[in-house]
C-alpha positions in Angstrom: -2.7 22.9 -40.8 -0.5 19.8 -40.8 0.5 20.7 -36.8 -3.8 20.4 -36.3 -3.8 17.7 -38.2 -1.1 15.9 -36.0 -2.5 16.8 -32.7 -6.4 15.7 -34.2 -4.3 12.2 -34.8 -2.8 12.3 -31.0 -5.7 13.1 -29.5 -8.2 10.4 -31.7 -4.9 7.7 -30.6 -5.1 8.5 -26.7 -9.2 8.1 -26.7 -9.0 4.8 -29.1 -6.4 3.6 -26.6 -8.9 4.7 -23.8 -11.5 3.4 -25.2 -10.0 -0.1 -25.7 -8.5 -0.3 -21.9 -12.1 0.5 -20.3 -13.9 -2.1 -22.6 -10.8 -4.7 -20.9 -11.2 -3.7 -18.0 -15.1 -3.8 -17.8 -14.8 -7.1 -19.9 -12.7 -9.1 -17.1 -13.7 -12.1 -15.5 -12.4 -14.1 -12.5 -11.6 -17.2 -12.7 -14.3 -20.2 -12.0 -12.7 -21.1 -8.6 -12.6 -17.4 -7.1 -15.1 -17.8 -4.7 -13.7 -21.5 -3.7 -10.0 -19.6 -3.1 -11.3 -16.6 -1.4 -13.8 -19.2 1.1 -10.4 -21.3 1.6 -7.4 -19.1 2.1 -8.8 -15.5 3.1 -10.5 -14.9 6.7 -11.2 -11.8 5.9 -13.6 -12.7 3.1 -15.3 -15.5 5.6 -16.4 -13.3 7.6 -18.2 -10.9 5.2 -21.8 -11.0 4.3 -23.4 -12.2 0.9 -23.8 -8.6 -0.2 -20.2 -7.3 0.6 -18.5 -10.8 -0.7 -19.5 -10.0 -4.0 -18.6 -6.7 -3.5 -14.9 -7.8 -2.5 -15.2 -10.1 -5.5 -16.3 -7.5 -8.2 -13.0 -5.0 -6.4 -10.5 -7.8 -7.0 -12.1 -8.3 -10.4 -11.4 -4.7 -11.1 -7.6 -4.8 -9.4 -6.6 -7.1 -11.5 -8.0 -6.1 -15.3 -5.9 -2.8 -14.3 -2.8 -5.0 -12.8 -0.7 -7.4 -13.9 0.5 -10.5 -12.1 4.0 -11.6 -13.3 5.7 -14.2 -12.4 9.3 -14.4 -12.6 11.1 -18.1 -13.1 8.3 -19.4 -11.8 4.1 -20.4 -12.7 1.9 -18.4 -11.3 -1.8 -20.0 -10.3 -5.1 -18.2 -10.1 -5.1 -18.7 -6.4 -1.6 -16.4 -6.3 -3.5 -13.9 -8.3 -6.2 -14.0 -6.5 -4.5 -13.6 -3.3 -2.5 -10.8 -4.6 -5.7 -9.1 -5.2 -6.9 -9.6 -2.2 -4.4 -8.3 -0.2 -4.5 -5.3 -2.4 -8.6 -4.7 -1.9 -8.5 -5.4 2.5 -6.8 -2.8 3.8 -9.3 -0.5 1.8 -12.3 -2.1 1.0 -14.3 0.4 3.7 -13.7 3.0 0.7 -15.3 2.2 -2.5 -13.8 4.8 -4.5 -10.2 3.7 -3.5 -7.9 2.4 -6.9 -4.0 1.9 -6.5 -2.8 4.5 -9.2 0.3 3.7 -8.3 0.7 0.3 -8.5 0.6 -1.3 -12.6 2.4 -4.7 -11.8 2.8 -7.5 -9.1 5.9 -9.4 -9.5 6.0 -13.4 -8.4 9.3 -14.0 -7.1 10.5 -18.0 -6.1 11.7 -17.2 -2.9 13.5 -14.4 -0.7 15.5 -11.8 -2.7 18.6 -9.5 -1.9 18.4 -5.2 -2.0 19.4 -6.0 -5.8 16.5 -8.4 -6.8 18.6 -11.4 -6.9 17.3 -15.1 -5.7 20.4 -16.6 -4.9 23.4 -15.5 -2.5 23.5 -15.4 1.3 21.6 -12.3 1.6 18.2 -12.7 0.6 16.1 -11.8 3.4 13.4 -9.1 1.7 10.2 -11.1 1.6 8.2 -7.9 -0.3 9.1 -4.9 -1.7 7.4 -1.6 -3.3 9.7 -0.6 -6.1 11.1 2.6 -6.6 13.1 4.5 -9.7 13.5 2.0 -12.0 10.9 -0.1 -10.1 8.4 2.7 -9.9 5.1 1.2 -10.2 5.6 -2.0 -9.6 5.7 -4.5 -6.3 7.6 -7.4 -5.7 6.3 -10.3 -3.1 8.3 -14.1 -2.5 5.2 -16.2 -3.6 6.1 -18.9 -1.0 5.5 -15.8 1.7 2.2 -14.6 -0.1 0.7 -17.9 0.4 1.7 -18.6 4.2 0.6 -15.2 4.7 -3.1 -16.4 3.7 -2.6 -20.2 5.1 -1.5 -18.8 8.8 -4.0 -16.7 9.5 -3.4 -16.3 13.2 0.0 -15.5 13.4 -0.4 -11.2 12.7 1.8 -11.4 9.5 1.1 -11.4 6.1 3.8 -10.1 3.3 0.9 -8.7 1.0 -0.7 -6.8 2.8 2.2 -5.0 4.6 3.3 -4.0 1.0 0.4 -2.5 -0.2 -0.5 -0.6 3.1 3.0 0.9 2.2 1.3 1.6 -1.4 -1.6 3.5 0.9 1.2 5.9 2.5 2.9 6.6 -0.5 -0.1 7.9 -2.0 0.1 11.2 -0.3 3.5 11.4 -1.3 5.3 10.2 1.3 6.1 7.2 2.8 6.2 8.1 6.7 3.7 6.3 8.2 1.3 8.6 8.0 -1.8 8.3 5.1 -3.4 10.9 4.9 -5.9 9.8 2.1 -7.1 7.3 5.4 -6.8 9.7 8.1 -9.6 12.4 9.2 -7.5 15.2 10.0 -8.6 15.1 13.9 -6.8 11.9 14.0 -3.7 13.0 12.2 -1.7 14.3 15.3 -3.3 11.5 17.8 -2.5 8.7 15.4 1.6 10.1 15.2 1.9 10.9 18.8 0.9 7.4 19.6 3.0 5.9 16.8 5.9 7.5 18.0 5.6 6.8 21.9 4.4 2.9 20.4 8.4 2.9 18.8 10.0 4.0 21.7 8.7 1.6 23.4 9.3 -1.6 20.8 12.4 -0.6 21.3 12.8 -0.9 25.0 11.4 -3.8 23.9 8.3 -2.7 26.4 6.2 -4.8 23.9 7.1 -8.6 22.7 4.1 -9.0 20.4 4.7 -6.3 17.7 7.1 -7.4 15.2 10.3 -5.5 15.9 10.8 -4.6 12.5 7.9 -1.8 13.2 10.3 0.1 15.4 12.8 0.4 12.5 10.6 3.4 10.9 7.5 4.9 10.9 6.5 3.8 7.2 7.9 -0.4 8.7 5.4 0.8 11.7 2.4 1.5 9.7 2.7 -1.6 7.3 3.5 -4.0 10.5 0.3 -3.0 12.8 -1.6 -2.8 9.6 -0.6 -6.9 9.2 -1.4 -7.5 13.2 -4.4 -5.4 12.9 -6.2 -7.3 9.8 -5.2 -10.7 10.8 -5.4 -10.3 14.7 -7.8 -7.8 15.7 -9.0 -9.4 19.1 -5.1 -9.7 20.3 -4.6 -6.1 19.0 -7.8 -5.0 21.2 -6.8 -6.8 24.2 -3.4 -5.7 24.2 -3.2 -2.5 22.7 -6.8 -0.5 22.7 -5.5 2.7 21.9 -3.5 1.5 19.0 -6.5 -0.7 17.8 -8.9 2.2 18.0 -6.9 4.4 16.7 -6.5 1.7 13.3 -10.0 1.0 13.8 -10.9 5.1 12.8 -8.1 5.0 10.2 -9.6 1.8 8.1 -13.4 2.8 8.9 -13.8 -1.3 10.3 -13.1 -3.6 13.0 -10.2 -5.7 11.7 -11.1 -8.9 10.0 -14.0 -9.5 12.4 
């Protein structure tokens, strides 16, 4: 009787809790200035029509009553939360059911960091960084880099963004450049054949445009055309329409256009 009782206790706990995050969640609200950030610093929401901006609106409201945004020796402002959000929300905002369940936090770092988290030393070079073991669940992003990402919209970079596309290929379970949750499976074997021969060729150094730091792996691959292909869509058409098309099918959109 007294185990029943216990596991009648457990279970009544883990609804209450339930219960309690839904009613946050649902009960979120943006900041006054979102839409004033979002108009200002994110191209991607420009170009959108009335009905989907306050769609991508209500899907960063949603990303962030279910993710924290922490920032570490530093104050974070609602325009780094909002741009945290929507880097998180672009790459998938052509699939409404989409949720990162593997993401719970967002750190705000000061500036570059080292392999070991640190912000001071010669070594600091990692701009963004999907956490593992320890760090499982969480993301780390140089706030200085998440805003330049957002102000330079032209250059094909942007931090944010190529961290959580590496959230998207870890979903399946693996981080190889490959997400399966975005790829029909008639584009699976097209889309690695052409990723591979796209490598080879960054590093004959065949192509100048592509940030070199794609050829390094197939996950750095995915995460740097993903950056080129949200903030320079026309450039990647004109000079790569296979790869662009092949992105295009994968994200179910044209870019940012």
């Amino acid at each position: 009787m007294l185990a029943i009782i216990i596991l009648i206790v457990i279970i009544a706990v883990i609804i209450t809790n339930r219960i309690r995050r839904n009613n946050k969640i649902r009960s979120y609200t943006l900041p006054a200035g979102t839409k004033k950030i979002l108009s200002e610093y994110v191209a991607f929401y420009r170009m959108l029509g009335e009905d989907d901006k306050l769609e991508f609106e209500d899907r960063i409201r949603d990303f962030l009553a279910r993710t924290a945004i922490t920032g570490i020796d530093i104050r974070i402002s609602d325009t780094d939360r909002i741009l945290v959000a929507a880097s998180a929300i672009i790459p998938i905002f052509s699939f409404p059911g989409w949720r990162y369940n593997n993401i719970s936090e967002v750190l705000l770092y000061q500036g570059a960091f080292d392999k070991n988290y640190q912000v001071k030393g010669a070594r600091r070079n990692i701009l963004g960084m999907v956490g593992n073991g320890a760090m499982q669940g969480q993301m780390i992003l140089s706030q200085p880099s998440l805003v330049q990402g957002f102000a330079n919209a032209e250059d094909g970079r942007n931090t944010a963004i190529h961290e959580f596309a590496h959230l998207i290929d870890k979903a399946d379970g693996a981080v190889d450049g490959v997400p399966e949750y975005l790829l029909a499976q008639p584009n699976i074997k097209p889309w690695i054949t052409h990723m591979h021969d796209t490598i080879e060729k960054m590093k004959r150094k065949d192509y100048s445009d592509i940030d070199p730091y794609g050829a390094t792996s197939e996950a750095e691959f995915f995460a740097v055309v993903s950056e080129y292909f949200f903030e320079r869509p026309d450039k990647l058409q004109s000079n790569h329409p296979e790869l662009y098309t092949l992105m295009e099918k994968m994200f179910q959109r044209k870019g940012k256009l």
